[in-house]
C-alpha positions in Angstrom: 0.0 0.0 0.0 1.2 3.4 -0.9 1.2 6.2 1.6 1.1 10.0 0.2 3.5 12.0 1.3 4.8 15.5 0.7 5.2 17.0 -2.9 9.2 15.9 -3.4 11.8 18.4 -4.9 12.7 17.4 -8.5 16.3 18.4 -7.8 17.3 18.9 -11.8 14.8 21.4 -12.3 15.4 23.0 -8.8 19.1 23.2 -9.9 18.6 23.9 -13.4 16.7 27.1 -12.2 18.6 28.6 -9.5 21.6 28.4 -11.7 19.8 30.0 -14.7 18.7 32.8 -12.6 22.2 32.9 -11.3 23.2 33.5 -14.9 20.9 36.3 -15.2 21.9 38.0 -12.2 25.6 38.0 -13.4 24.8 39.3 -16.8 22.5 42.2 -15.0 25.8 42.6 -13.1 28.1 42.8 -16.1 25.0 44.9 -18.2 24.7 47.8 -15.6 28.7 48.2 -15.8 28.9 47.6 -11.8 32.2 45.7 -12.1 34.0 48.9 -14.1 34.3 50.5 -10.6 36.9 47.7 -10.1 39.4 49.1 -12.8 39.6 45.6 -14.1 39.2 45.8 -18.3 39.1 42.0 -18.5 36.7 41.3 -15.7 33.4 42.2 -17.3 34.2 40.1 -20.0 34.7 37.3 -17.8 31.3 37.6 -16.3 29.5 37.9 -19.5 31.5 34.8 -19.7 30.6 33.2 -17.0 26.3 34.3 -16.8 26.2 32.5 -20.4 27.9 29.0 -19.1 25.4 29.2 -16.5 22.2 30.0 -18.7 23.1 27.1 -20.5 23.6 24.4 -17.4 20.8 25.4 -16.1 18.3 25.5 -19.2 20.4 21.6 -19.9 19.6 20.8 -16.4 16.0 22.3 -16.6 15.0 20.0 -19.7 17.3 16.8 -18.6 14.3 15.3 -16.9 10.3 14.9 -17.3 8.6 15.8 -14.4 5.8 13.2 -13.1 3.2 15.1 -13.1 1.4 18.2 -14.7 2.5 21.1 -13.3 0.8 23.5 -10.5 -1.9 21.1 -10.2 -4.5 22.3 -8.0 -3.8 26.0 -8.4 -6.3 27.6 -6.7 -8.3 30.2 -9.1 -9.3 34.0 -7.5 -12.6 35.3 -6.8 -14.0 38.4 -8.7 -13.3 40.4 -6.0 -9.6 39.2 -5.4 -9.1 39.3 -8.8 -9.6 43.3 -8.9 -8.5 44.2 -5.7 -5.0 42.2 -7.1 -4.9 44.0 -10.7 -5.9 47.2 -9.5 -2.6 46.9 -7.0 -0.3 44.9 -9.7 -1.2 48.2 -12.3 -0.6 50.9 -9.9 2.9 49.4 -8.8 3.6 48.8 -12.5 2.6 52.4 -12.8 4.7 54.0 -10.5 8.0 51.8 -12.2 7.0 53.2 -15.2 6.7 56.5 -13.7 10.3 56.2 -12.2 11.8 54.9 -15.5 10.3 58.2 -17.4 11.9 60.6 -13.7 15.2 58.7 -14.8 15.2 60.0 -18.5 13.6 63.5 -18.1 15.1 64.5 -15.0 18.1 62.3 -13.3 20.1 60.9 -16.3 20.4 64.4 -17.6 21.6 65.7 -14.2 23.9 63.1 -14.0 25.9 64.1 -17.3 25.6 67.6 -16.9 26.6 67.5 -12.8 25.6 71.6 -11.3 22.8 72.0 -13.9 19.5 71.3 -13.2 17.1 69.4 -15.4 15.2 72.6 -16.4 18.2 74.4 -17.3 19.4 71.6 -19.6 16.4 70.8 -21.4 16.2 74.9 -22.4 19.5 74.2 -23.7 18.7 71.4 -25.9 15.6 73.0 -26.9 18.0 76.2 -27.9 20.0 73.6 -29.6 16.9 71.9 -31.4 17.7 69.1 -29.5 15.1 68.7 -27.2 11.8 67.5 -29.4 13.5 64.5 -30.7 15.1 63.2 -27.5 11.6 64.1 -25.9 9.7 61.8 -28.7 11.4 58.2 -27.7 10.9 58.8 -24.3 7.3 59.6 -24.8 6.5 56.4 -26.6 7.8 54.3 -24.2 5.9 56.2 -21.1 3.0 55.6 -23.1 3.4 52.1 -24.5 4.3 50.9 -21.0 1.7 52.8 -19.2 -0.5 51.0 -21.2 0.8 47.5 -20.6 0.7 48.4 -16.9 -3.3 48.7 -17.2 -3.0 44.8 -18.0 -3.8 43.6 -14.7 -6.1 45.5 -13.7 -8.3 45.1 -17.3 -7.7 41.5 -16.3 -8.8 41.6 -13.0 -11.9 43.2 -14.1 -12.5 40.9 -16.5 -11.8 37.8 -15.0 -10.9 35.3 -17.1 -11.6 31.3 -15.6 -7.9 30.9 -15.8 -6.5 33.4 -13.8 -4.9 32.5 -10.2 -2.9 34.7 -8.1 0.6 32.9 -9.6 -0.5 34.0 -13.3 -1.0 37.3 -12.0 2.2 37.5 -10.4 3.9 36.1 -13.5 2.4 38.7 -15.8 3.2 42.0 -13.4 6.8 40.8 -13.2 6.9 40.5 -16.6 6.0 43.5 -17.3 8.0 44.7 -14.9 11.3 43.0 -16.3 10.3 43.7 -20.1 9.8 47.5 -19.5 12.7 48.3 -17.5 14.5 46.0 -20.2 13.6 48.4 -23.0 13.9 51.6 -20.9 17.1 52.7 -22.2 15.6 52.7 -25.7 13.3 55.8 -24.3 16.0 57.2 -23.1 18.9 57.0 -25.3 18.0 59.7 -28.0 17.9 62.0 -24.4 21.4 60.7 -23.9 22.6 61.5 -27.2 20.7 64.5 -27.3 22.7 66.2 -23.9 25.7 64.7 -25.6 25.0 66.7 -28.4 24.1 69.5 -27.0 26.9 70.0 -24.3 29.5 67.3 -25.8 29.5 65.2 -23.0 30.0 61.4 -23.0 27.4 58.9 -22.5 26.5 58.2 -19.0 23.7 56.9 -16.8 22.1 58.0 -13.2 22.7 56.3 -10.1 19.3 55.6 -10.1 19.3 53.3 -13.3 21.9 50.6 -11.7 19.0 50.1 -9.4 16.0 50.4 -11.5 18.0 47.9 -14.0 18.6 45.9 -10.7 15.3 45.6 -10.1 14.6 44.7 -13.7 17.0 41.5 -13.3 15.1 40.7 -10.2 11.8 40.1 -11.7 13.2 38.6 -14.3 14.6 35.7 -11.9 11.2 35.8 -10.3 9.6 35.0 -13.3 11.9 32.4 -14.1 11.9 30.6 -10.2 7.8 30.9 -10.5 7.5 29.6 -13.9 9.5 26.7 -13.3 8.7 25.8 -10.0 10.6 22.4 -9.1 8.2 20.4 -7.2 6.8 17.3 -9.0 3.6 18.4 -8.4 2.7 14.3 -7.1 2.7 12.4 -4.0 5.4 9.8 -3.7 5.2 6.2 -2.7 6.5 5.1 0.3 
């Protein structure tokens, strides 16, 4: 006679996704330029290096085994009223990252290359310089686009499809999360170029953005560990 027992850890997938997340986490590292402060020229190569032998181990390791059962089996589905009460929150936090990423173009990366000038007194210089509309324009598209996509969970939530359980939720806010501080610097490079322009700076980025990129990386491992959760999802003889 077989007893039930608790769910058991597939250890493959287990280790095949904490060292794929481990990979991303070293190329966010080697992305946001935090090992230049070292002085070592080689070193970033080396972790670019290193994040890509581990991406593949781990996506090897994720796919060197079939698991025994379907996975999150008995998810548990939300309510109406979770359901909106969750996408209303998920959309306002997406909002304010959002909000923050557009702050780091329009006001803090520009500070940061032109350090003693204000943000104000920069963009009247571009704008003198007919630099300012264009810069402006890619910025404003991705404020918008991703402004949008935040609305997502809350539509969602609203709408309530049968499918949707508090995990899926979660999955799609980080994602969104991860994706849109992923393509930030594409709103704010033509603002980058434009103070270099303008002033004849070098490129640069905001103290802020090793941060906000940080916490990019860290959703993206989120969504990675919550996507392929490790447990077999089935009891196990004893």
């Amino acid at each position: 006679m077989s007893i039930p027992r608790e769910h058991s850890l597939d250890y493959p997938r287990l280790g095949g996704t904490l060292i794929l997340s481990a990979g991303v986490a070293l190329f966010g590292c080697w992305f946001t330029g935090m090992y230049a402060i070292t002085g070592i020229a080689w070193l970033g190569a080396v972790v670019a290096i290193v994040a890509l032998v581990a991406a593949v181990v781990g996506v090897v390791l994720l796919f060197s085994r079939r698991r025994t059962a379907e996975p999150h089996t008995g998810e548990r589905m939300l309510g109406r009223g979770q359901r909106v009460v969750l996408g209303v929150a998920a959309s306002a936090a997406l909002l304010v990252v959002v909000a923050l990423g557009f702050l780091d173009g329009y006001v803090w990366m520009p500070e940061a290359l032109m350090p003693g000038m204000t943000a104000a007194e920069i963009r009247a210089r571009m704008d003198d310089a007919g630099e300012l509309g264009s810069s402006l324009t890619m910025l404003g598209i991705w404020t918008v686009c991703w402004g949008l996509a935040a609305l997502a969970p809350c539509v969602l939530g609203v709408i309530g499809p049968a499918w949707l359980s508090a995990r899926r939720m979660l999955l799609l806010t980080l994602g969104i999360v991860a994706a849109a501080i992923f393509f930030q610097w594409m709103g704010t490079f033509s603002m980058g170029m434009g103070v270099a322009d303008t002033f004849g700076t070098s490129g640069g980025q905001s103290s802020f953005w090793v941060f906000y990129s940080m916490l990019g990386q860290a959703s993206l491992i989120a969504v990675i560990a919550l996507w392929l959760r490790p447990w077999t999802g089935g009891p196990r003889a004893a």
